[in-house]
N, C-alpha and C positions, 0 to 999 in steps of 0.2 A: 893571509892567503893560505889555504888547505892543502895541504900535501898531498893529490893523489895522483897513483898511477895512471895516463891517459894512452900508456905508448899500443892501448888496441883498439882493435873495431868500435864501434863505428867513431871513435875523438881522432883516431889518424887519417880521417876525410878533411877535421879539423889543420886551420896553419896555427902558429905559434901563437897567434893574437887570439883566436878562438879559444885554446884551449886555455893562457892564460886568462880570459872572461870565466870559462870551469871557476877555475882555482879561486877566483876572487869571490863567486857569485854562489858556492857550493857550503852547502852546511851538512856536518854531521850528526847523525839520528841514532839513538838509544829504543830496539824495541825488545820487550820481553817474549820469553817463550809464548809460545798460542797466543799472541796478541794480534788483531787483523790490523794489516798494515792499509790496506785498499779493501775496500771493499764492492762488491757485485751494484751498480748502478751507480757509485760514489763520480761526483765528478775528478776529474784528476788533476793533481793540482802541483806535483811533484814527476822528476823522474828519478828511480830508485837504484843506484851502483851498488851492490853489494860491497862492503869491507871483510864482515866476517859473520861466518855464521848461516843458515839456511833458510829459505824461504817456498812457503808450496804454496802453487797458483792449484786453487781447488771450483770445482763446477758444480754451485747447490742447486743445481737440478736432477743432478744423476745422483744415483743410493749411496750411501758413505763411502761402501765399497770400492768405487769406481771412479769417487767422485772427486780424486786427486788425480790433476793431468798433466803436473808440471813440476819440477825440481827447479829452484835457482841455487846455485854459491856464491862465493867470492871467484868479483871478477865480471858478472852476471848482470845487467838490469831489465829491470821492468818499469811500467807504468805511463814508458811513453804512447804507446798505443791509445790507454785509456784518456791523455793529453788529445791526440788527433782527433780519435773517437767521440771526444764529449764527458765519456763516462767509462766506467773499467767494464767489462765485458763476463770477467770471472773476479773470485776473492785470491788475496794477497796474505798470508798468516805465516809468521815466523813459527820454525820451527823445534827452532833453540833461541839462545838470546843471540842477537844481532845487531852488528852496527854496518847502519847504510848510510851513506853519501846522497844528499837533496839536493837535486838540481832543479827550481821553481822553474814554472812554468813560464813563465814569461822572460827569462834566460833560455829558455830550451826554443820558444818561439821565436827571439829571434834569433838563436843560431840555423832554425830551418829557415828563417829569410834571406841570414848572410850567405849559408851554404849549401847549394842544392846541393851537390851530393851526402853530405849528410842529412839532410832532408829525407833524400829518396830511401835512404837508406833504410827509412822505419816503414815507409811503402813498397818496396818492392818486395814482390814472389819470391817465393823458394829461388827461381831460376836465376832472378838476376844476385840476390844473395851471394848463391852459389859460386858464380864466377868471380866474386873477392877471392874466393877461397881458393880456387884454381891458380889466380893470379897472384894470392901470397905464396902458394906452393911453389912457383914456378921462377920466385926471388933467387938472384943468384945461380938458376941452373945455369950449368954449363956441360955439364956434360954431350950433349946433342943441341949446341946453339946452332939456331937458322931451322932446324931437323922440319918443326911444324908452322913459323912463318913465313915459309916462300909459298909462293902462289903458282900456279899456271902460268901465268901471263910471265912472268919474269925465267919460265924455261921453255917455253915453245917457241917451234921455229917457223919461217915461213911455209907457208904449204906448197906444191908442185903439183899446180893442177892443171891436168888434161881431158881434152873435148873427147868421149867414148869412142871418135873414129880412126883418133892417132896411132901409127904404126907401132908395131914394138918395138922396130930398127929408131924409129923417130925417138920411142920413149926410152930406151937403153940411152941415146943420147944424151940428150938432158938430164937424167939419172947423173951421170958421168960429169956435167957440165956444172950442175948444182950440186955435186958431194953428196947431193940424200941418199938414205936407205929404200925409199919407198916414191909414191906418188898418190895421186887420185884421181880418179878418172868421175868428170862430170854425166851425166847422165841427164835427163826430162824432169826424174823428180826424187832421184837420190844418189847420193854418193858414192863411189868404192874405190877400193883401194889395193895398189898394186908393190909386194917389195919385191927386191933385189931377185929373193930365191923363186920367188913366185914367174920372174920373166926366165931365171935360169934353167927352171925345172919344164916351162914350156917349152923353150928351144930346143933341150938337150934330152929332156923325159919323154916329152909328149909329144917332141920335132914338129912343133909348131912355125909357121911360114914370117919371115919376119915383116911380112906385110900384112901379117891378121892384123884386126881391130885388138889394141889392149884393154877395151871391154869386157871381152871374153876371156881373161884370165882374172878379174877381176874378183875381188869378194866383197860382198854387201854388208853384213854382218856387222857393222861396225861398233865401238864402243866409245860414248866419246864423255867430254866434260867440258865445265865452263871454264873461263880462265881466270875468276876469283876463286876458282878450289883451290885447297893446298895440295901439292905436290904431295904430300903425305899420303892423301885420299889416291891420288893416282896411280901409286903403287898398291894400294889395296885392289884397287880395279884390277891392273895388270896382273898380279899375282891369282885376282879370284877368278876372271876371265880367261887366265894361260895365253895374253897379248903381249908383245912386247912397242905396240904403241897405240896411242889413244889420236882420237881427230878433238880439237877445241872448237866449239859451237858457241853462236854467243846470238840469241833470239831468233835461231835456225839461218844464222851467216857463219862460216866458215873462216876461221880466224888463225887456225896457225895447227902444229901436231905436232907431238909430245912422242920421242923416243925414252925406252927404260934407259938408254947410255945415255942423254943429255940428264934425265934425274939423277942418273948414280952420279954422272961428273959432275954433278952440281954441289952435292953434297961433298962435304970436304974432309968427313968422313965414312968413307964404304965399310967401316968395319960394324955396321950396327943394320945396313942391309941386309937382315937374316934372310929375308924373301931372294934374294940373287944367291946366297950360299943353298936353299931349299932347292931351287931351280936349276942346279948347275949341280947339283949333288946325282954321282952314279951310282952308287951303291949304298947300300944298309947303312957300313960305317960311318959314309962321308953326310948322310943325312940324318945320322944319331948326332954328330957334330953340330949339324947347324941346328936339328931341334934342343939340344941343352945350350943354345944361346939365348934361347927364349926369356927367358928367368934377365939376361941381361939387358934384352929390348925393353922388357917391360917396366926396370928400376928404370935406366936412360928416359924412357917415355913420361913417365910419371915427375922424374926430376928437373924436365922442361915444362911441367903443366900443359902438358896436354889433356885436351877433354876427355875426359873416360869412353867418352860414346868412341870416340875416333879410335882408341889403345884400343879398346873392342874387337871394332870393325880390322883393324890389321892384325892381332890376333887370332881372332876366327879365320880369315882368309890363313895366313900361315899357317896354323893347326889344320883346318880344312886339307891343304895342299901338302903338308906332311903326311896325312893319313892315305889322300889319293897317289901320293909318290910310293906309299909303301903295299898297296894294291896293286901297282905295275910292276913294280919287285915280286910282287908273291904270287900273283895272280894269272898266270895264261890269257893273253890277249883273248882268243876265241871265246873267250868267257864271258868279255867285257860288256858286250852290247846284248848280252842277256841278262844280267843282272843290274841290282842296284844296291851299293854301300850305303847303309844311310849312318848321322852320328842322328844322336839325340841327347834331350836334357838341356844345361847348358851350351852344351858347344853345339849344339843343333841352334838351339838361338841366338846361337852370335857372343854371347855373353860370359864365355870362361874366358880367363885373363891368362891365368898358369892352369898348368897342366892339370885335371883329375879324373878321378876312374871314368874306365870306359865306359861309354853308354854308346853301342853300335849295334843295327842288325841287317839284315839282307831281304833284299825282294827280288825273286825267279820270276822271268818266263815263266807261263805254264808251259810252255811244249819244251824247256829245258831239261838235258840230259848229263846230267855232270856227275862222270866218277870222282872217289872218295873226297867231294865234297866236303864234307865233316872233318876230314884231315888238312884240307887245303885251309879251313876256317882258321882249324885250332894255331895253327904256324901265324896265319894276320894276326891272331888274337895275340901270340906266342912273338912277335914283328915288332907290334905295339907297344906291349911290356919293351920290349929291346929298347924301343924309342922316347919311353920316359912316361906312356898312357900305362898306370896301374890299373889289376884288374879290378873290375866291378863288382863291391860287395854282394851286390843283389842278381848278379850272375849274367846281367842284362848285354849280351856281349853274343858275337859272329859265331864263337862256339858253343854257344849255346841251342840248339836245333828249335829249341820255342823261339827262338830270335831269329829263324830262318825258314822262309816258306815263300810259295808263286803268290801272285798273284791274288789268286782268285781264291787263294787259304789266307792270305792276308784279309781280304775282303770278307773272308767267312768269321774270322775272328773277333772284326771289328763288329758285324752284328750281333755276333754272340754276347761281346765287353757291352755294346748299348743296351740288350736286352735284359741282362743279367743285372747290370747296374751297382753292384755291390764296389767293397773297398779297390779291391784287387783291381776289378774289370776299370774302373773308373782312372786307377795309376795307368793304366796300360792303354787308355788314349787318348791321359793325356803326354803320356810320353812319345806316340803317333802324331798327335799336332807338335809338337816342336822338333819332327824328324826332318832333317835337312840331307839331300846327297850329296856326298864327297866324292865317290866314285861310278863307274858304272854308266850305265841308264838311268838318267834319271825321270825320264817318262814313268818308269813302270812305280816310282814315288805319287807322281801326280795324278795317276790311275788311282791308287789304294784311299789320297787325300780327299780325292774325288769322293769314292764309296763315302768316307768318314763323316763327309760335311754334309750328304746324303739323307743320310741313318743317324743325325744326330744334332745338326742346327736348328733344326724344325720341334725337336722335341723338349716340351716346358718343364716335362718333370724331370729327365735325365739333367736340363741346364740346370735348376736345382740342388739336384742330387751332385752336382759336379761344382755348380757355386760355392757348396757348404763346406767344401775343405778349405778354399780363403781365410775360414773364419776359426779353422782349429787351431790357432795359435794366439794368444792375448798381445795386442798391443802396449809394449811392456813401461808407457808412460809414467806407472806411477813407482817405476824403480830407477828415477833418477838419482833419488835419495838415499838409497839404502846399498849402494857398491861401494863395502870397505875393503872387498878382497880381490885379487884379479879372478879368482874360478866363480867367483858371484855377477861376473859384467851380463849386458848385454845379448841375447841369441841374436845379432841380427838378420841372420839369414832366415830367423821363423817369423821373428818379430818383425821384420821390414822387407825384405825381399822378396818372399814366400807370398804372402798377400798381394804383392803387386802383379809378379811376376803370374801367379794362378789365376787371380781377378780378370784380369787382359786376357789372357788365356778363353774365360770361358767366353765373355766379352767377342774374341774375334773367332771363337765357334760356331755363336750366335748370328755372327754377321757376315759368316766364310770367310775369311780375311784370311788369304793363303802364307804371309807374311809371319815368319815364326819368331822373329826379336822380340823383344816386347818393345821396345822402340818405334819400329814399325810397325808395331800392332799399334799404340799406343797415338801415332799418326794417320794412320787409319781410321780408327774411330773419332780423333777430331774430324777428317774430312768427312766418313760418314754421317757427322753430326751426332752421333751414340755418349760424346762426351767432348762439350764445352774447351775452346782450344788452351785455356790457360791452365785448367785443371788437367788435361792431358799433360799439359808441359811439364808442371809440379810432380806431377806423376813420373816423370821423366828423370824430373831433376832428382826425387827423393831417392830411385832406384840407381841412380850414378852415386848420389852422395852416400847410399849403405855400401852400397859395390865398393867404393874405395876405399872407407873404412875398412870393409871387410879384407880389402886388399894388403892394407896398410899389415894387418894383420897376418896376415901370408906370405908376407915380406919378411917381417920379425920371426914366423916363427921356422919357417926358411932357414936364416941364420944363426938361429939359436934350436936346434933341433935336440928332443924329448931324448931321457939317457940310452947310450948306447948297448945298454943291454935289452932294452924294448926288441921285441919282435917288430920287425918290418909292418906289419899290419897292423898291432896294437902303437906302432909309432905313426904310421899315417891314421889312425882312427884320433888319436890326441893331438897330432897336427891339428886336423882337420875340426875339431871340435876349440881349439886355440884359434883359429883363425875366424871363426864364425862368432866368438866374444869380444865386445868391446866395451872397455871399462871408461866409462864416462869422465873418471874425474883426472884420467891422463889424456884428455882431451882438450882443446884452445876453447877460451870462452866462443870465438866465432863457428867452433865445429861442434860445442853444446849445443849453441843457438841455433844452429840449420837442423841438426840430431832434433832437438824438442818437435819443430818445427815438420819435419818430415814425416814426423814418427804422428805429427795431428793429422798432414793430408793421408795417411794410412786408414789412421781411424776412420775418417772420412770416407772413402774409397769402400772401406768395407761397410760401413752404411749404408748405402747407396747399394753396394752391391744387396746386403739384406732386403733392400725395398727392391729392387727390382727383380729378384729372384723369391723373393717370398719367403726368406730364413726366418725373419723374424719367430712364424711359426710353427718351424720346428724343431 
């Protein structure tokens, strides 16, 4: 029986009987340097476990150059595909001397008989991959146990619903009677809903009769969910909507309603609710407090395996409503509903985790009249800083006056950037498409989006011209092999992120898709039909799986921060350039495998973009 290690992917699908079959049924292989081990059409006839030593999956169709797409080590295998397949698809060449572990094929066929999930294992997508990975992560967390498996259904309560012509005197009653905060009043053909302050402020504000209909205090507006959501997502809702209760819907039936105090009591820790410290925060201080808990949410989040999309979506919302808390701080109400705060970049699409430089600007009314504006700016800008948003190298920021104009100078800009076409014009919208409002008006955002999708979805050569930066970065596949150092790893935020996150980009330019995530760009164009629903997903899945690498990364260098003699900038510029490396071979063989993997549907993606944008020839 052969001695090998089985304790990873995919032999831990395997039970004890399976992997003893490995052990008995496995032989060890001697190959030399440059010897091919598989070759391009070879049937397969082995699957190959790396011991020691290196092997490159290489593509004799593409130019020498190029034409290595894959790195394996120890730890590593290959060749089952080419088993499924019939035949190996690419070549197999050791690139030092190696010994590999043979597992024939007709041992490896029947362990996919005995073991569907190991089985599926060599067939599924990136997507389902991925969630091994999530779910090894998520081993042992405790720190936020329950945090992201409770559901809707296990915290809503029952609803208290009234016919539209019930008195107020009647529904203060009942109020009373059932202990809720709230009600809802039925209506012909939709719902609304009535709380506590809402009947108090009629009686006593508006000395409303207590024999009016509670219809007519009623608000429609509602925001609701299903009741397999997680409680998690609920709180995102609540915090990104400024509600503090949701209606649970279930096939447009009416199934129960969700207060923020039945969530927070649920949880049996409130000390990781940053969203309830954000929202209860009065002041500067008490809301620099709850934004440097951020950093804490996000380790907690990650060490229960939570889905990346989800850590997202509740960060975005937090950062969002930190920045809008700190506009009502700075900002003179009479202001409010003439302007628009917008963020961009990352945090405009939902997608920064922790904090980084700012990228914010403003859209006026034009009939707005606002003394020293320019000073009111530099203090948000000056606010931000305070709150933990470093400033923005590239100056992209409220005080900056290029960052501040109406309307209708917004509007004149953006024709200028599509006419002009050049480098500059073309960073500057696409940092307009991923502009989200945090504060303000946010109409006068969807005014300016409006012009933009106008003057620039229609136009073939501008999409072009805007495709082509996808492509400025090499997909750095054939540097699996060659990271001895850690300043030698990985860019992945050029190599993997960059191309997706651009690609989608021009993608939902193309097709107006007002939707700034790439997530939900990325959802989009599946339902548009623009892109195939699985390759959307992988698309999805690749962009999660660089994001937390790249996170992992930010985390570490968080903790272990560059020498204290650095200037503050030259120490966030090497933060920031630590965080975006990731060095392959301190990486799990499962988090190579998805890395290779991801880094293929990339290549892909940007093909496809070349063909349909016409780069090829230029």
């Amino acid at each position: 029986m052969v001695d090998v290690d089985l304790s990873q992917l995919p032999f831990t699908l395997l039970d004890d009987e399976g992997r003893d079959h490995i052990r008995r049924g496995i032989d060890l292989a001697y190959f030399d340097r440059d010897e091919i081990i598989l070759e391009t059409g070879q049937a397969g006839e082995f699957v190959f476990l790396i011991h020691k030593g290196e092997v490159a999956e290489i593509d004799p169709t593409l130019p020498s150059s190029t034409s290595r797409i894959g790195h394996y080590t120890a730890g590593d295998l290959f060749g089952a595909i080419s088993i499924l397949n019939g035949k190996s698809r690419y070549r197999f060449k050791a690139e030092q001397e190696c010994l590999c572990y043979l597992l024939p094929k007709a041992l490896f066929q029947q362990l996919c008989r005995q073991y569907p999930d190991f089985s599926n294992f060599f067939r599924q997508s990136l997507t389902h991959k991925a969630r091994l990975l999530t779910e090894k992560r998520a081993e042992g967390g405790v720190t936020m146990a329950g945090f992201m498996l409770a559901k809707v259904s296990e915290c809503m309560r029952e609803p208290l619903l009234m016919a539209a012509a019930t008195d107020i005197a009647s529904a203060v009653k009942q109020l009373k009677e059932s202990h809720a905060d709230s009600l809802l009043v039925e209506t012909q053909d939709i719902l609304g809903m009535v709380t506590k302050t809402d009947l108090l402020n009629a009686l006593v504000l508006k000395g409303s009769a207590v024999t009016s209909a509670v219809d007519e205090i009623a608000h429609f507006n509602l925001v609701t969910v299903a009741p397999d959501q997680y409680l998690f997502e609920v709180l995102v809702l609540m915090t990104r909507h400024k509600v503090s209760r949701v209606v649970v819907m279930e096939q447009n039936a009416l199934k129960g309603v969700v207060e923020l105090t039945d969530v927070l009591s649920y949880f049996s820790s409130r000390s990781y609710v940053v969203s309830l410290q954000v929202e209860q925060a009065a002041n500067l201080e008490a809301l620099s407090a709850a934004s440097q808990r951020t950093p804490e949410l996000v380790k907690a989040l990650m060490a229960q395996g939570v889905k990346l999309r989800f850590a997202m979506d509740l960060l975005a919302a937090l950062n969002g409503r930190i920045i809008s808390k700190a506009w009502e701080f700075t900002i003179d109400e009479r202001y409010h509903e003439q302007s628009c705060m917008m963020v961009m970049g990352s945090e405009g699409r939902g997608e920064q985790i922790l904090k980084t430089d700012q990228d914010n600007g403003l859209i006026l009314a034009d009939d707005t009249q606002w003394p020293d504006l320019a000073s009111h700016m530099q203090t948000l800008t000056d606010t931000l800083i305070q709150l933990g948003y470093p400033p923005c190298p590239g100056n992209i920021m409220v005080s900056n006056s290029e960052w501040v104009a109406t309307v209708s100078q917004w509007k004149g800009n953006i024709a200028k950037w599509a006419r002009e076409r050049d480098g500059d014009s073309l960073m500057k919208l696409a940092i307009m498409l991923d502009a989200h409002a945090v504060a303000g008006n946010p109409s006068l955002l969807e005014s300016v989006r409006d012009e933009l999708f106008e003057r620039c979805s229609g136009d073939e050569l501008l999409l072009s011209y805007f495709a082509r930066t996808a492509l400025r970065f090499s997909t750095p596949l054939t540097l699996f092999g060659s990271l001895k150092k850690p300043q030698h790893g990985i860019d992945i935020k050029k190599g993997g992120i960059f191309p997706i996150v651009h690609g989608v980009r021009t993608m939902a330019l193309e097709r107006r898709i007002k939707a700034t995530s790439t997530f939900d760009r990325l959802d989009a164009l599946a339902a548009d039909g623009r892109l195939d629903r699985r390759f959307a997903d992988d698309l999805g899945e690749a962009l999660a799986l660089f994001s937390e690498l790249r996170l992992k990364q930010q985390l570490t260098a968080l903790e272990t921060p560059v020498g204290a003699q650095a200037s503050a900038q030259d120490a966030s510029s090497q933060n920031s350039s630590r965080a975006n490396r990731v060095v392959v071979q301190n990486l799990s063989s499962l988090e190579r495998d998805l890395l290779r993997e991801a880094m293929h549907i990339v290549k892909d993606f940007k093909q496809r973009l070349s063909h349909r944008y016409h780069l090829e020839y230029s």
